[in-house]
DSSP file (Angstrom, degrees, kcal/mol; ACC not computed):
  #  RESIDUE AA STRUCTURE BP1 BP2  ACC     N-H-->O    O-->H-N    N-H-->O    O-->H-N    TCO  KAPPA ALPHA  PHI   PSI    X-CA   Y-CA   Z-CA
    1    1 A X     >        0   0    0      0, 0.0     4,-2.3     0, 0.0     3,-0.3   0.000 360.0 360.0 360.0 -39.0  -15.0   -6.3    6.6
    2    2 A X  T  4  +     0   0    0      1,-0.2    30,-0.1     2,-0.2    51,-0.0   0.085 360.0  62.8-102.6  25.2  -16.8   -6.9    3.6
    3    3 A X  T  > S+     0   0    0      3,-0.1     4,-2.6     2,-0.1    -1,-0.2   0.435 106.8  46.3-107.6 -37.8  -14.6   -9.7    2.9
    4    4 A X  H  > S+     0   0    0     -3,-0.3     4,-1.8     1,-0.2    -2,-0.2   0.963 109.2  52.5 -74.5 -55.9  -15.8  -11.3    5.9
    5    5 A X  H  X S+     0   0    0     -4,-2.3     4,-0.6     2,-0.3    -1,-0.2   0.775 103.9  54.2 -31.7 -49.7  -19.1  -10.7    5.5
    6    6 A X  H >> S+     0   0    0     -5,-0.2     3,-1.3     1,-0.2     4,-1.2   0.927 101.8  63.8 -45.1 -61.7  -19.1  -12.1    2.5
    7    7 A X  H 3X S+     0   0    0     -4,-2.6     4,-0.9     1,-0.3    -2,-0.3   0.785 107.3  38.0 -51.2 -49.4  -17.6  -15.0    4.0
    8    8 A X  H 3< S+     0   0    0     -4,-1.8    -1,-0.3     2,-0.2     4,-0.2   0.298 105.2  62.5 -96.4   9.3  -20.4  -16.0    6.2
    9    9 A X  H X< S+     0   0    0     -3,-1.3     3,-3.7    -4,-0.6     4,-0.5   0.844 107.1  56.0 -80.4 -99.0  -23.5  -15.1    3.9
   10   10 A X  H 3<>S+     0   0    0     -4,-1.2     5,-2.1     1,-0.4    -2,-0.2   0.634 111.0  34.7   5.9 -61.5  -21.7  -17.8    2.0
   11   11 A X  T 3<5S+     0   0    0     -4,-0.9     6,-1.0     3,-0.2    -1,-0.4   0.942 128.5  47.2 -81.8 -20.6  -21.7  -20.7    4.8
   12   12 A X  T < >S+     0   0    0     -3,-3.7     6,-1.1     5,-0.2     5,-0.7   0.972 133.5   1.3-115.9 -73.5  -25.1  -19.1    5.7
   13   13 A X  T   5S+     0   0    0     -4,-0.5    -3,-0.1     3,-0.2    -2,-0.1   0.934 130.4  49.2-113.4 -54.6  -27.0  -18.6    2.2
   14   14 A X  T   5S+     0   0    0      1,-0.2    -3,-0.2     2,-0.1    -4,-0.1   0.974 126.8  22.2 -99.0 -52.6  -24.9  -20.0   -0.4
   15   15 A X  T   <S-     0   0    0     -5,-2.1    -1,-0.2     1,-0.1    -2,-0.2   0.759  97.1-136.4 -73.7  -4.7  -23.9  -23.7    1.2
   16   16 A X  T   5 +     0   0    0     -4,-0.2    -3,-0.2    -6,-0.2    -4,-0.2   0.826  49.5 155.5  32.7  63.8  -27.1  -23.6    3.5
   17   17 A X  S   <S-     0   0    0     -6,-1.0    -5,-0.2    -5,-0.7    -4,-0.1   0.801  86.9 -29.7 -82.9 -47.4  -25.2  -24.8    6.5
   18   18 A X    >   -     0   0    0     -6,-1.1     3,-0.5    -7,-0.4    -6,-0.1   0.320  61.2-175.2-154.0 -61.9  -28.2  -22.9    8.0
   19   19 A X  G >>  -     0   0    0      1,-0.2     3,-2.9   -10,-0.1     4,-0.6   0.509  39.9-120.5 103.2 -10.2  -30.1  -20.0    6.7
   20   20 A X  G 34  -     0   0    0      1,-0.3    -1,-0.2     2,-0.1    -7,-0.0   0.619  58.9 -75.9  41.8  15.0  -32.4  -19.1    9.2
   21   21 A X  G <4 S+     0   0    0     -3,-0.5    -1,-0.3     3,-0.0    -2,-0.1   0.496 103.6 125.3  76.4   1.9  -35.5  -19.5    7.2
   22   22 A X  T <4  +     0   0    0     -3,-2.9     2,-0.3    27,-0.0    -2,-0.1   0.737  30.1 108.1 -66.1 -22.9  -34.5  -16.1    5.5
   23   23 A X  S  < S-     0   0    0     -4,-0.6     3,-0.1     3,-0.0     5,-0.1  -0.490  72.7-127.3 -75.2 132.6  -34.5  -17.0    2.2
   24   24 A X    >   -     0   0    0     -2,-0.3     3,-0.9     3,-0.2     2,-0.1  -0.066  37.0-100.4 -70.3 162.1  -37.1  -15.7    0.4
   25   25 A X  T 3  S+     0   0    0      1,-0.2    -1,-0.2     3,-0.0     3,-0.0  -0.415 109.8   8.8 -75.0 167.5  -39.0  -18.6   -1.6
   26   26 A X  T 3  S+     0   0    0      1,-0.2     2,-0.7    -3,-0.1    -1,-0.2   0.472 107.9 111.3  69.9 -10.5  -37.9  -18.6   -5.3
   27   27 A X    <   -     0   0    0     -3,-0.9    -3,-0.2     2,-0.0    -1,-0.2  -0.764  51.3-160.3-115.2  92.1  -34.9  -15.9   -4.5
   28   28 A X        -     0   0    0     -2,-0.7     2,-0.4    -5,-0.1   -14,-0.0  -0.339  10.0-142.0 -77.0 161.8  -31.5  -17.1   -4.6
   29   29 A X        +     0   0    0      1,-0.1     3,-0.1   -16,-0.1    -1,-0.1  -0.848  24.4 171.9-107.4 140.3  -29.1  -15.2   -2.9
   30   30 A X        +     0   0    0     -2,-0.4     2,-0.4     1,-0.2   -20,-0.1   0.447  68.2   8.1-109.8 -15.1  -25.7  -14.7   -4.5
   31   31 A X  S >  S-     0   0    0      1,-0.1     3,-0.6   -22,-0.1    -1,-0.2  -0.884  79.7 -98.6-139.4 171.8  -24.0  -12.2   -2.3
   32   32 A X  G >> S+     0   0    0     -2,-0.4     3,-4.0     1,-0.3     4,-0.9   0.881 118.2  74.0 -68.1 -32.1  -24.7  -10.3    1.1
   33   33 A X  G 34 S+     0   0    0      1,-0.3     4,-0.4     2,-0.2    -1,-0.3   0.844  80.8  67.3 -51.9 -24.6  -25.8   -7.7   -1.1
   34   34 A X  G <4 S+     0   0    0     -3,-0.6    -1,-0.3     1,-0.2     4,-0.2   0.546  98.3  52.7 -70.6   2.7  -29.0   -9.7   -1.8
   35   35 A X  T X4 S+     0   0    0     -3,-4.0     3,-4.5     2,-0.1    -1,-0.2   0.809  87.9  79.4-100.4 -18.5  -30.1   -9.2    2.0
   36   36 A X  G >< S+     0   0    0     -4,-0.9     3,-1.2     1,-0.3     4,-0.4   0.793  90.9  54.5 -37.0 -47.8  -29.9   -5.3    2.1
   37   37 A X  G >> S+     0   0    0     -4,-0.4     3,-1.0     1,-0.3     4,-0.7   0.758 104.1  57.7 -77.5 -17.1  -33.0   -5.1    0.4
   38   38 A X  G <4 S+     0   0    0     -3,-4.5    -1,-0.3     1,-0.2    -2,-0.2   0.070  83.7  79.3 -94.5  18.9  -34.6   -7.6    3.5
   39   39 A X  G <4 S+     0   0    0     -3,-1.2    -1,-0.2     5,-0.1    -2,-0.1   0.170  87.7  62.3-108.0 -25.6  -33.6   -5.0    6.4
   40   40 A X  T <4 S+     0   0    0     -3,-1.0     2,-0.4    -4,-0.4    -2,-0.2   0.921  87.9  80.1 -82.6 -39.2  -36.8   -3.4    5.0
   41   41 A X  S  X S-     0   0    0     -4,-0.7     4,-1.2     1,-0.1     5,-0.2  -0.639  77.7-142.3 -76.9 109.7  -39.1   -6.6    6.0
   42   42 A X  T  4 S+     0   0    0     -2,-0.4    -1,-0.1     2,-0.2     4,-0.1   0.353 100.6  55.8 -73.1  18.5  -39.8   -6.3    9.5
   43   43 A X  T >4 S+     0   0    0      2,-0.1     3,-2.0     3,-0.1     4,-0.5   0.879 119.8  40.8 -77.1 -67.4  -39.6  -10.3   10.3
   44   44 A X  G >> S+     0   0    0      1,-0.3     4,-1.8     2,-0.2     3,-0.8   0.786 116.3  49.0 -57.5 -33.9  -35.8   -9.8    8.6
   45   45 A X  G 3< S+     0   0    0     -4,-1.2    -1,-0.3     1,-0.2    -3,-0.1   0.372 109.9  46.6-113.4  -1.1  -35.1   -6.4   10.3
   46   46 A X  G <4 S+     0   0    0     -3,-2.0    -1,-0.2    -5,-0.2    -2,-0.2   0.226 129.5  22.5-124.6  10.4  -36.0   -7.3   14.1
   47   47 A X  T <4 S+     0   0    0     -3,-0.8    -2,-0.2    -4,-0.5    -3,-0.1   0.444  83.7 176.9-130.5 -14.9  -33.9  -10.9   14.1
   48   48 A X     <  -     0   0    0     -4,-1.8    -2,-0.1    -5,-0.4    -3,-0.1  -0.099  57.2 -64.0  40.4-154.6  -31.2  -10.6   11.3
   49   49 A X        -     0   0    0      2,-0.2    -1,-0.2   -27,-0.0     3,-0.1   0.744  59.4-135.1-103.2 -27.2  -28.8  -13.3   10.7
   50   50 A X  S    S+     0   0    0      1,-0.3     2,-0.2    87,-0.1    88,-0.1   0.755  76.6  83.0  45.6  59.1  -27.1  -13.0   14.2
   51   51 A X  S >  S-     0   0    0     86,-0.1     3,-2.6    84,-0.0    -1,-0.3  -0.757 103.0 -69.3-145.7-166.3  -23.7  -13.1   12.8
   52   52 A X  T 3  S+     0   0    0      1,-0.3     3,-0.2    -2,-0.2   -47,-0.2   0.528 114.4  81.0-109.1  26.9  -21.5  -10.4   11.3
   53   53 A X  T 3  S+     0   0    0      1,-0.1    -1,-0.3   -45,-0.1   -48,-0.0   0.378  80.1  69.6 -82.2   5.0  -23.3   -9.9    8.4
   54   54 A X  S <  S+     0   0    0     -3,-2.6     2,-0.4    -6,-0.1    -1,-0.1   0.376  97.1  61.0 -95.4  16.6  -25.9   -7.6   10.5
   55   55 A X        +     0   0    0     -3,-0.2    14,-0.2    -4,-0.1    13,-0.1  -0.996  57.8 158.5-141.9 142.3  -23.1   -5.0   10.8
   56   56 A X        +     0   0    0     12,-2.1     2,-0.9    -2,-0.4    13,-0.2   0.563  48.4  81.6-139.8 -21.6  -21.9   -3.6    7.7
   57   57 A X  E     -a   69   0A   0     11,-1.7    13,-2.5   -56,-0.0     2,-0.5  -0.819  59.4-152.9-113.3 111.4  -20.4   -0.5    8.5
   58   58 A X  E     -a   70   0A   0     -2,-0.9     2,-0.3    11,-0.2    13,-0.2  -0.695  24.3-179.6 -90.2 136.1  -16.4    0.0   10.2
   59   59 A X  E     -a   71   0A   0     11,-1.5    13,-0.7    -2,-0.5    11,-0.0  -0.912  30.7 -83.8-122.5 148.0  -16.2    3.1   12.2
   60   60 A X        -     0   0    0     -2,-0.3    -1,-0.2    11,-0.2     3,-0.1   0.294  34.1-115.6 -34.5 166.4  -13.3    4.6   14.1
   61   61 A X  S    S+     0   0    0      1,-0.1    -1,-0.1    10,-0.1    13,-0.1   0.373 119.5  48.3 -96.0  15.0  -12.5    3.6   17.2
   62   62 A X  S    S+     0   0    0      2,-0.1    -1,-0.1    11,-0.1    12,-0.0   0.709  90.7 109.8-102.6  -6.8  -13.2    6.9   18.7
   63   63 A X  S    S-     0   0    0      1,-0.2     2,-0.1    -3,-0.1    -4,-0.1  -0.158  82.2 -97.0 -84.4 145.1  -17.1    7.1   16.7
   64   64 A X        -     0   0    0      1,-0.1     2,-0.2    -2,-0.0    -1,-0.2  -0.522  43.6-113.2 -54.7 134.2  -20.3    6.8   18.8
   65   65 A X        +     0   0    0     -2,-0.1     2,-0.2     4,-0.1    -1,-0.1  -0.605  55.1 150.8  -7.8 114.3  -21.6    2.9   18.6
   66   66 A X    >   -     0   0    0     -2,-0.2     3,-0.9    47,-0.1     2,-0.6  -0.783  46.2 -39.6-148.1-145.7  -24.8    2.8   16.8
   67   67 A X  T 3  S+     0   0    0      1,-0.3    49,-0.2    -2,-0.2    48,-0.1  -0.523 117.2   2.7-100.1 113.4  -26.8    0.6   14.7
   68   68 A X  T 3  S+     0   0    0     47,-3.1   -12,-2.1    -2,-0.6   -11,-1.7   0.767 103.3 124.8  99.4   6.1  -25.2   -1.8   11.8
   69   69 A X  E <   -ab  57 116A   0     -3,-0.9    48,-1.6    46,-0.7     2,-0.4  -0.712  48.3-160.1-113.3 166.1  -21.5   -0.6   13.0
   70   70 A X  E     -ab  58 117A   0    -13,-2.5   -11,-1.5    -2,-0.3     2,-0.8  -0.867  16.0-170.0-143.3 108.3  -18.2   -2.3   14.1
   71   71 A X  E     -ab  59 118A   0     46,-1.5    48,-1.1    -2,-0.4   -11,-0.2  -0.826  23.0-116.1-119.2 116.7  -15.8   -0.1   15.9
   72   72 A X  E     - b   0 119A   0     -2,-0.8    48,-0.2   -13,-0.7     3,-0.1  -0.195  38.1-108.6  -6.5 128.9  -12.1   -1.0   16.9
   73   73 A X        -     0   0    0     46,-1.4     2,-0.2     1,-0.1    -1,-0.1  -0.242  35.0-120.4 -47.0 173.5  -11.6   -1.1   20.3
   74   74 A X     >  -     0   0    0     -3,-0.1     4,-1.1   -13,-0.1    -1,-0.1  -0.480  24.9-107.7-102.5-174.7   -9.6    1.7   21.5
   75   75 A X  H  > S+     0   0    0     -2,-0.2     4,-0.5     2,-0.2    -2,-0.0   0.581 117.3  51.9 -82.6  -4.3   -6.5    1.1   23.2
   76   76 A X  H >> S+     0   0    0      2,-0.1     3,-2.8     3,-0.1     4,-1.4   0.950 113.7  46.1 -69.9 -72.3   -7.7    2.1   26.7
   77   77 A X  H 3> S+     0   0    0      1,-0.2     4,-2.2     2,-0.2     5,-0.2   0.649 111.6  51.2 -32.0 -39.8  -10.6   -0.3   26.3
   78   78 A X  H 3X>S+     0   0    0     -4,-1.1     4,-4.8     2,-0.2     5,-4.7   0.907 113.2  41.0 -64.1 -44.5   -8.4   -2.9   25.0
   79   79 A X  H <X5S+     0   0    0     -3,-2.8     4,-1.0    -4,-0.5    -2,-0.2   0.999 121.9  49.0 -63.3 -52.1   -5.7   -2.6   28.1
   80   80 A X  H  <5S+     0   0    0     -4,-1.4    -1,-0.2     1,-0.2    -2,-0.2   0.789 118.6  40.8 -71.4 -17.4   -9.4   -2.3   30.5
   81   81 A X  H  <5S+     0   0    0     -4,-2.2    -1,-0.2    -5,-0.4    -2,-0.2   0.852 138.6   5.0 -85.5 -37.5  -10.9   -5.5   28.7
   82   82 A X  H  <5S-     0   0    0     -4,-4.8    -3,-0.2     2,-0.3    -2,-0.1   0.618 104.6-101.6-127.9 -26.5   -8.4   -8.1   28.3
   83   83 A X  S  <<S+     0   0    0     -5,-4.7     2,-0.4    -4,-1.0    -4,-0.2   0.355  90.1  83.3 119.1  -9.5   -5.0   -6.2   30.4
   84   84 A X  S    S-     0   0    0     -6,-0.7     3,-0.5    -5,-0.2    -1,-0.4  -0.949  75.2-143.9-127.5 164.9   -3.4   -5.2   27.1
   85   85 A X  S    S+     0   0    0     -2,-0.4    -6,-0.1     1,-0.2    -7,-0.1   0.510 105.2  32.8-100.1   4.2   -2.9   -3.5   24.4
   86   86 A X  S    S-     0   0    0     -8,-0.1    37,-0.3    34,-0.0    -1,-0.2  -0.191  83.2-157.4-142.3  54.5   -2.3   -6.5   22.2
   87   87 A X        -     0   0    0     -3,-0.5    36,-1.6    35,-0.1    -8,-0.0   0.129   4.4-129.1 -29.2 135.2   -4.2   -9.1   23.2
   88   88 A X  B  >  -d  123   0B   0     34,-0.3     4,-1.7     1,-0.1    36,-0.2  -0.195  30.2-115.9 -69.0 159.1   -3.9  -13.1   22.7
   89   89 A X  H  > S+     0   0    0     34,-2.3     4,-1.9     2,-0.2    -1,-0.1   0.579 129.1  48.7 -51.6 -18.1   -6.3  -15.7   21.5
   90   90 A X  H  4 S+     0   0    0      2,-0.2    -1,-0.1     3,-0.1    -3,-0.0   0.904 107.1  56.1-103.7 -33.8   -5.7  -16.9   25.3
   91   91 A X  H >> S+     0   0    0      2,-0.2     4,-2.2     3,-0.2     3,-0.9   0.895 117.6  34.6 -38.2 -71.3   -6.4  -13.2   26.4
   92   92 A X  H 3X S+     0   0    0     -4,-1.7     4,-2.0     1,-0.3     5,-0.2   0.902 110.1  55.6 -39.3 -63.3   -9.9  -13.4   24.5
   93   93 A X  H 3X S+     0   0    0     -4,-1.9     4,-0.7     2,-0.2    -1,-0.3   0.525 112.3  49.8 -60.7  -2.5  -10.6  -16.8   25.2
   94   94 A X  H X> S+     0   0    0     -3,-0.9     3,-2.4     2,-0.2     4,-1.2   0.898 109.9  52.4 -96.2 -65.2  -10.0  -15.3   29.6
   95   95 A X  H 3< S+     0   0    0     -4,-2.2     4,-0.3     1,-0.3    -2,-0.2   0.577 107.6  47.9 -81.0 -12.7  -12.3  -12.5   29.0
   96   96 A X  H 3X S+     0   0    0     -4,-2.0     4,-1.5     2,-0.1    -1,-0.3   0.813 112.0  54.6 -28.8 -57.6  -15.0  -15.0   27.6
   97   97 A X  H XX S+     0   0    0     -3,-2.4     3,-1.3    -4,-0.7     4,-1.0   0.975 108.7  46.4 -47.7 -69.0  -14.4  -17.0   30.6
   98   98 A X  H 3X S+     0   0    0     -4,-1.2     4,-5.0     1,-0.4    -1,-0.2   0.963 113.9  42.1 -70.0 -61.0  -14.9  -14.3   32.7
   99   99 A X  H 34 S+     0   0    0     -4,-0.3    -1,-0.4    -5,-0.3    -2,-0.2   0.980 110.2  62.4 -50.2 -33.1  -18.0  -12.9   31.4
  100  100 A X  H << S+     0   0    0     -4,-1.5    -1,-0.2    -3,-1.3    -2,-0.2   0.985 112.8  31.1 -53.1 -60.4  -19.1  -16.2   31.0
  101  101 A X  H  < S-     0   0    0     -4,-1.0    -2,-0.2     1,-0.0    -1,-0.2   0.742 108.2-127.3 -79.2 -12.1  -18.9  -16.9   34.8
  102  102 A X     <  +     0   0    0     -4,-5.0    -3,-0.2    -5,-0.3    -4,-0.1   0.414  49.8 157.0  99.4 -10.3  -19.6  -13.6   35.3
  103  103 A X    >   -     0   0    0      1,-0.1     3,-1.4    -5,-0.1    -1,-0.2  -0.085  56.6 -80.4 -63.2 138.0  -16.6  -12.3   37.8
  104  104 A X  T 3  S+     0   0    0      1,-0.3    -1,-0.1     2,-0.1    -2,-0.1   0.097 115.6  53.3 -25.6 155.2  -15.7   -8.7   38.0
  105  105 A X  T 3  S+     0   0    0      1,-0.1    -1,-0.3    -3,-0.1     3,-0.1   0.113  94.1  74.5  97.2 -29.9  -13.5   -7.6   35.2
  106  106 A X    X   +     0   0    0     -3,-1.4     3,-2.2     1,-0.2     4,-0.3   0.536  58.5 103.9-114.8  -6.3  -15.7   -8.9   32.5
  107  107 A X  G >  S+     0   0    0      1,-0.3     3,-0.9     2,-0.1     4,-0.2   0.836  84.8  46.9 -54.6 -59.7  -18.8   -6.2   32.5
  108  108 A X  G 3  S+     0   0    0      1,-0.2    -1,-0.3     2,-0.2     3,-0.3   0.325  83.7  83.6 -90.4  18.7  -17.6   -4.5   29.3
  109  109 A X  G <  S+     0   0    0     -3,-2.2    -1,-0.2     1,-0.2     3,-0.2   0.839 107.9  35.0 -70.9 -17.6  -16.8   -7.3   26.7
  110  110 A X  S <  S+     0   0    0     -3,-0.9    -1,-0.2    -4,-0.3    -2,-0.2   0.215  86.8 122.7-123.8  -4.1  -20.4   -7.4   25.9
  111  111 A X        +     0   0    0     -3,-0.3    -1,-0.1    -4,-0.2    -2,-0.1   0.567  47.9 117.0 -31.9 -31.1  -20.8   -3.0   26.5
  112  112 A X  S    S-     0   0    0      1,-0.2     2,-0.3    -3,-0.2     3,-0.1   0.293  73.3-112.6 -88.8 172.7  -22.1   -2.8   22.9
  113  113 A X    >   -     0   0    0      1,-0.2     3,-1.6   -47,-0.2    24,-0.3  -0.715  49.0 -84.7-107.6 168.3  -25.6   -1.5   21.9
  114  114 A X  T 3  S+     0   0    0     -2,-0.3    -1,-0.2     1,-0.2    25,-0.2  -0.048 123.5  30.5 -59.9 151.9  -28.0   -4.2   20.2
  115  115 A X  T 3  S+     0   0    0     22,-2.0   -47,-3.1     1,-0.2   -46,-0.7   0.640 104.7 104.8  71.6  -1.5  -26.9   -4.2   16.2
  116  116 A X  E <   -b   69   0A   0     -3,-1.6    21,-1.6    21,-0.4     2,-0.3  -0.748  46.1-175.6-124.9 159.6  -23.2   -3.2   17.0
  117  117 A X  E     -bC  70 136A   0    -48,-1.6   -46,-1.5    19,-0.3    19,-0.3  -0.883   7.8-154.3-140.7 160.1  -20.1   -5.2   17.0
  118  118 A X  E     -bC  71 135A   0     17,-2.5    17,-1.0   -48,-0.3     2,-0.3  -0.714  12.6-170.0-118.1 178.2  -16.1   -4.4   18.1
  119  119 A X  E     +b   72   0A   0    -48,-1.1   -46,-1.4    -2,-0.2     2,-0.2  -0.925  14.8 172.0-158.2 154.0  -12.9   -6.0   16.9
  120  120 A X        -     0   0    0     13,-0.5    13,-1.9    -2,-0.3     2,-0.1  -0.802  38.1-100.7-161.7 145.6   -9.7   -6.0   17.6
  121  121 A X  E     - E   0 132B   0     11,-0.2     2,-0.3    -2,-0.2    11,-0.3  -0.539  31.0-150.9 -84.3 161.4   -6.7   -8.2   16.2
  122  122 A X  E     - E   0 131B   0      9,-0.7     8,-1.2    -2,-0.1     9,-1.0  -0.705   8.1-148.1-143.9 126.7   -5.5  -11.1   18.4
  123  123 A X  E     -dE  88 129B   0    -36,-1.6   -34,-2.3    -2,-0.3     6,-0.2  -0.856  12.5-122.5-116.2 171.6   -1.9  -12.3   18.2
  124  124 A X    >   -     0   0    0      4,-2.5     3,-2.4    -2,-0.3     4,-0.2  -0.438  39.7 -92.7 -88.5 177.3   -0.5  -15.8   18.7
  125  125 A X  T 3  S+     0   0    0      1,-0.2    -1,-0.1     2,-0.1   -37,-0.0   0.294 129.4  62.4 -65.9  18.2    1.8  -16.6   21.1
  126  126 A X  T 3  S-     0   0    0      2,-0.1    -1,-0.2     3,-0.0     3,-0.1   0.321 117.7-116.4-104.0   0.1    4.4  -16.1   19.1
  127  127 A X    <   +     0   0    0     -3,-2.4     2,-0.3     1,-0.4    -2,-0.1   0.869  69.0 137.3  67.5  46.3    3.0  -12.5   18.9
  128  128 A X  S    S-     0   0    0     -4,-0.2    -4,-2.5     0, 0.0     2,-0.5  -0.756  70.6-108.6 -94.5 146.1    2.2  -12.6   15.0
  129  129 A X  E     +E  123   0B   0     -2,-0.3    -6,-0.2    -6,-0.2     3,-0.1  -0.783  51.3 170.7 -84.4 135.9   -1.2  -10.9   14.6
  130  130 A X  E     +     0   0B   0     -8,-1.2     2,-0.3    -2,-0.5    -7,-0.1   0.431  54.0   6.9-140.0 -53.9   -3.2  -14.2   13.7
  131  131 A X  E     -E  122   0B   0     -9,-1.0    -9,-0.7    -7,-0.0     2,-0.7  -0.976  58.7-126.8-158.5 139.6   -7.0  -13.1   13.8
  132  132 A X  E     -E  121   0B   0     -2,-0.3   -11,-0.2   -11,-0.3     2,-0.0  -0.981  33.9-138.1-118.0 120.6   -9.3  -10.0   14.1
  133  133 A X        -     0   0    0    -13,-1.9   -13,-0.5    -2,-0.7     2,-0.2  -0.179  24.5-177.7 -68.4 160.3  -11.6  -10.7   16.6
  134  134 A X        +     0   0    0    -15,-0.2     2,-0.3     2,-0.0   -15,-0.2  -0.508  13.8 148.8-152.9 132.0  -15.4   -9.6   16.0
  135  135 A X  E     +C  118   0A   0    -17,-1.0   -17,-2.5    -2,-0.2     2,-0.2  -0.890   9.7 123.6-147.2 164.7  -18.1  -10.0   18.3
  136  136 A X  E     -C  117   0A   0    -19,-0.3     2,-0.4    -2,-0.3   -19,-0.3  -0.862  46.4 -59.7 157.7-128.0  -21.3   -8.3   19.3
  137  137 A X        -     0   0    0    -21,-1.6   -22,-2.0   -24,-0.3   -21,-0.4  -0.988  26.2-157.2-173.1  99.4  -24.8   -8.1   19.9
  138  138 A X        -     0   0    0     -2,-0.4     2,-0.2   -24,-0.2   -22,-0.1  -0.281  48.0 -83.5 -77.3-175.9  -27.8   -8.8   17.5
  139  139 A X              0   0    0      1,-0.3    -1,-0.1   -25,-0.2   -91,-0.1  -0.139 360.0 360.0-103.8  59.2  -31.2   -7.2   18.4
  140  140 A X              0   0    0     -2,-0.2    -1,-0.3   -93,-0.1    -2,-0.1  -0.015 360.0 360.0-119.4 360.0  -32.3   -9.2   20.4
């Protein structure tokens, strides 16, 4: 998680691929630890970055949702979200679709409260684990 994180502060702050106007003047950022302290400033703390550096914290997959967390799916959720318990990239990419278009089936990919994210890993079709999925919801 904090690898990942990391990872997209980085294309965010440190190659300024975009940045949101968050950087303070005069304050370089070297890590995601330079925004904790900007959670405190309510411009930073009611748009974040809207990526998955606004969730920092991995929680079980049985643990409440709340604010700033990223919880596993369970394996019910998984089978009720995508039809399995080991879902594809093609699996993922359906239940996009469907939410997308909106069609029955798709209500809970997006279930999460504002500030929360889920995960789950993704195999290829060659049914190698590939990718850990993370999506979710800024607070907005």
């Amino acid at each position: 998680m904090a690898a990942v994180r990391q990872r997209e502060f980085e294309r965010l702050f440190v190659r300024g691929t975009d940045g949101n106007g968050l950087r303070p003047p005069g304050k370089p950022f070297t890590s995601v630890d330079d925004l904790d302290d900007l959670w405190e400033d309510e411009t930073f703390g009611s748009e974040g970055t809207h990526t998955v550096i606004d969730v920092w914290e991995l929680i079980d997959a049985e643990a409440y949702d709340d604010d700033h967390t990223v919880r596993p799916l369970s394996d019910e959720e998984s089978i009720e979200l995508f039809g399995t318990v080991e879902p594809t990239l093609a699996d993922f990419a359906r239940a996009q679709e469907r939410d997308a278009a909106q069609h029955s089936g798709s209500d809970g990919l997006w279930d999460m409260p504002s500030w929360s994210a889920w995960c789950r890993p993704l195999k290829d079709a060659d049914g190698a684990n590939t990718v850990i999925a993370f999506w979710g919801r800024s607070g907005d």
